[in-house]
C-alpha positions in Angstrom: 0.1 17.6 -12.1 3.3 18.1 -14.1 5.8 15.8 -15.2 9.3 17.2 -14.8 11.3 15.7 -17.0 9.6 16.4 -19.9 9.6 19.6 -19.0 13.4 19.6 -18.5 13.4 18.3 -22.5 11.4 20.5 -23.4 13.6 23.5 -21.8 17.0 21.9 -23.0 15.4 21.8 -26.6 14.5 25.3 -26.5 18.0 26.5 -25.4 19.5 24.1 -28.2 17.1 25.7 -31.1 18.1 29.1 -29.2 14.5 29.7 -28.3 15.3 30.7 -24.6 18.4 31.4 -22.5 19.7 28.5 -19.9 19.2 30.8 -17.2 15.9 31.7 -17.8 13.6 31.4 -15.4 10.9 28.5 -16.9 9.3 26.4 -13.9 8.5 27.9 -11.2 8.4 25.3 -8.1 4.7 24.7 -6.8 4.9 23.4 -3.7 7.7 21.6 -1.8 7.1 18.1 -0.1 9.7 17.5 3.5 9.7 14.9 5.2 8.0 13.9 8.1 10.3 12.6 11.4 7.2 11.0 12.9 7.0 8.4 9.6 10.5 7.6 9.9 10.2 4.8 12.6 7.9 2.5 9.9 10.6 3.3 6.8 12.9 2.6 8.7 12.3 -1.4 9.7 10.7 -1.6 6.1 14.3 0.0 4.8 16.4 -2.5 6.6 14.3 -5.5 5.4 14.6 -4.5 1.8 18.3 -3.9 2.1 18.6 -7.6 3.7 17.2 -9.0 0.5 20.1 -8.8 -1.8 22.9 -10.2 0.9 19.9 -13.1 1.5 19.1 -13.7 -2.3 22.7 -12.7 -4.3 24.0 -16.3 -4.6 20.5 -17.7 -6.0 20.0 -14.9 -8.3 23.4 -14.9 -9.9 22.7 -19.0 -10.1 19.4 -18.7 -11.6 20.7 -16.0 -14.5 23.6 -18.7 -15.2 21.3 -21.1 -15.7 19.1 -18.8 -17.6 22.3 -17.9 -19.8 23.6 -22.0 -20.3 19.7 -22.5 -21.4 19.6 -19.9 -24.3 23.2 -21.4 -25.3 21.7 -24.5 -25.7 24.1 -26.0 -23.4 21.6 -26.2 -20.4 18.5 -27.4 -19.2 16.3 -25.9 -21.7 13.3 -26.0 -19.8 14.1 -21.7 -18.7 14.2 -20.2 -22.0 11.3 -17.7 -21.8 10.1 -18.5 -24.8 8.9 -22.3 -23.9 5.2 -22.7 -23.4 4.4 -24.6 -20.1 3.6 -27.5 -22.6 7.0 -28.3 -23.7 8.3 -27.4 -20.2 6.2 -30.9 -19.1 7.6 -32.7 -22.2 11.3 -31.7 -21.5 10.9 -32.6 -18.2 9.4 -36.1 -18.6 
């Protein structure tokens, strides 16, 4: 198995220290993955699930990283600074 991108580095590196030319010929594709029309149907329910999420979950998300943001501040709960233990979560919240 070979990991592209460092290969990529390595390549722009070697034209940079003029080592070889950029269009040299340097990794020669293996094997070529397509994809298969009969595994579409499955992707494509799971696809429209995942892209329901965001629309479904924006409003508490964006609420839960402002109340994130007020507690580091100081000017919020407290009790969601990722640093408290679940100790002085109880304590803050009695």
């Amino acid at each position: 198995m070979t990991i592209g991108a460092s290969y990529g580095d390595a390549f722009l590196a070697g034209i940079t220290a003029n080592l070889c030319r950029p269009n040299q010929s340097w990794n020669d594709v293996e094997g070529r993955v397509e994809p298969s029309s009969a595994a579409a149907g499955p992707y494509e329910d799971l696809y429209s699930l995942y892209g329901a999420l965001y629309p479904a979950t924006s409003v508490h998300m964006h609420r839960l990283a402002a109340l994130q943001a007020q507690s580091r501040r100081g000017d919020g709960l407290g009790v969601l600074s990722p640093l408290a233990s679940g100790k002085e979560v109880a304590n803050r919240a009695s």
